[in-house]
C-alpha positions as CSV (number, residue, x, y, z in Angstrom):
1,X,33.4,-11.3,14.7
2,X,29.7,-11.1,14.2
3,X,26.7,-13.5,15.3
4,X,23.9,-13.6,12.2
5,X,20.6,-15.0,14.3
6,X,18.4,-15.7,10.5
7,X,15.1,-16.5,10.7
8,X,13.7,-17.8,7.5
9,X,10.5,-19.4,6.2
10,X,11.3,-23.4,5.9
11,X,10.2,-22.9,2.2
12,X,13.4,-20.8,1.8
13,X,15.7,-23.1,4.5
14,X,17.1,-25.4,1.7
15,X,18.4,-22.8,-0.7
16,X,19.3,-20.7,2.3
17,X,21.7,-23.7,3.8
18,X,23.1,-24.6,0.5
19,X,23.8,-21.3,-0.5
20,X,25.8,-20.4,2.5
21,X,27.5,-23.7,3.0
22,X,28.6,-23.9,-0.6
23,X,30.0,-20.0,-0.1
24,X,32.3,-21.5,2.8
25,X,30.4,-20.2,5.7
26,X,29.7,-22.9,8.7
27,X,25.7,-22.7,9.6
28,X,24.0,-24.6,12.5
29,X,20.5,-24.3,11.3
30,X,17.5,-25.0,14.2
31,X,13.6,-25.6,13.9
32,X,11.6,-23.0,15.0
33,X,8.3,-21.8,15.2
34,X,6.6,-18.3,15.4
35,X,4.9,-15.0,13.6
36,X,1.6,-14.6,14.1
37,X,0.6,-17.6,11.9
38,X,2.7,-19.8,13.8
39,X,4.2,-21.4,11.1
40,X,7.3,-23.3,11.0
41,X,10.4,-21.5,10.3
42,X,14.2,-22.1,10.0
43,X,16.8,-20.2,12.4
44,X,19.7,-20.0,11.1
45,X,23.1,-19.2,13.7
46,X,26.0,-18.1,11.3
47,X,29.2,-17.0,12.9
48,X,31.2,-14.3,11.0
49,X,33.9,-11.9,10.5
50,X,32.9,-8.8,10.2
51,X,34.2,-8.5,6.6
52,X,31.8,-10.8,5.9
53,X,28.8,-10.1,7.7
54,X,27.5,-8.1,3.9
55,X,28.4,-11.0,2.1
56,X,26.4,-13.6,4.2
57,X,23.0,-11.1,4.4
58,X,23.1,-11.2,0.6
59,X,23.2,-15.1,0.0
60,X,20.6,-15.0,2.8
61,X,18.1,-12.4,0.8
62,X,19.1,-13.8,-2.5
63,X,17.4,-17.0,-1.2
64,X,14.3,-15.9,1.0
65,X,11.4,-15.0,-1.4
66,X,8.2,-13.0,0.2
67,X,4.7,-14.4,-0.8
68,X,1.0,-14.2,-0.1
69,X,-0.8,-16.6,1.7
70,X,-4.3,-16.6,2.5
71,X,-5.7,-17.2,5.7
72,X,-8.8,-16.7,7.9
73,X,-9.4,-13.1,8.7
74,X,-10.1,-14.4,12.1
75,X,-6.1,-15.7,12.5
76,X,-4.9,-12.2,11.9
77,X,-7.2,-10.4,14.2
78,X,-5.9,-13.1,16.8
79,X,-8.8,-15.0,17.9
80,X,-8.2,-18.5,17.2
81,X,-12.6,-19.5,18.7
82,X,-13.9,-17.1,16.2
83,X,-15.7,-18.7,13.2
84,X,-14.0,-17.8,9.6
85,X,-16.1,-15.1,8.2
86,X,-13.9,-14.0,5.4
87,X,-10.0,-14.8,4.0
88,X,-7.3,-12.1,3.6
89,X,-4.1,-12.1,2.1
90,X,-1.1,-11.9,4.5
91,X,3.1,-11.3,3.3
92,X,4.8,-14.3,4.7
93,X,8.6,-15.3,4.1
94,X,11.4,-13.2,3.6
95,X,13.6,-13.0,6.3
96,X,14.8,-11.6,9.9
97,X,18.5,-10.7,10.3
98,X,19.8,-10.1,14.0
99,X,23.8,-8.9,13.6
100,X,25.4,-9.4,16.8
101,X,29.0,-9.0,18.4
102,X,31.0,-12.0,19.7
103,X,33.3,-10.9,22.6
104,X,34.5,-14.1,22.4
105,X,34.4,-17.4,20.3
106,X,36.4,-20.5,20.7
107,X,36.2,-24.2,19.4
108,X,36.3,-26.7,22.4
């Protein structure tokens, strides 16, 4: 058996939930925050068998989209005080997948 740790833009979170939920997997889905923008995110825990671990990282990328933001060049150089002086574009969604084994797993 398999632990999927997803962390996924809350854009994506909806789609993400349904999608796996309406493919029969059970999802416990917590708020989170973090990346260097500090935007709020989705992290998803999704309990597995290992036959299924494939299956359940493809409804998670079918459903997490990348796209640009743009944000104060300041915010990616990582000082917050500094005054604006231009505006990049950054990646932002997407998805992180952590695949871990359960030694044990029990319903009490």
């Amino acid at each position: 058996m398999k632990l999927l740790l997803a962390i996924v833009n809350n854009d994506d979170a909806h789609s993400v939930n349904t999608s796996l939920s309406r493919e029969g997997f059970s999802v416990t889905k917590i708020s989170s925050t973090g990346g260097f923008l500090m935007s709020g995110n989705s992290t998803f825990l999704i309990g597995v068998e290992d036959s299924d671990t494939e299956r359940a990282k493809e409804i998670i990328a079918q459903n997490c989209k990348k796209r640009e933001q743009v944000v104060p060049n300041s915010i990616v150089k990582g000082d917050p005080s500094a005054l604006p002086r231009a505006m990049m574009k950054v990646t932002v969604g997407g998805a992180t997948v952590f695949v871990l084994n359960v030694e044990e797993f029990s319903h009490l």
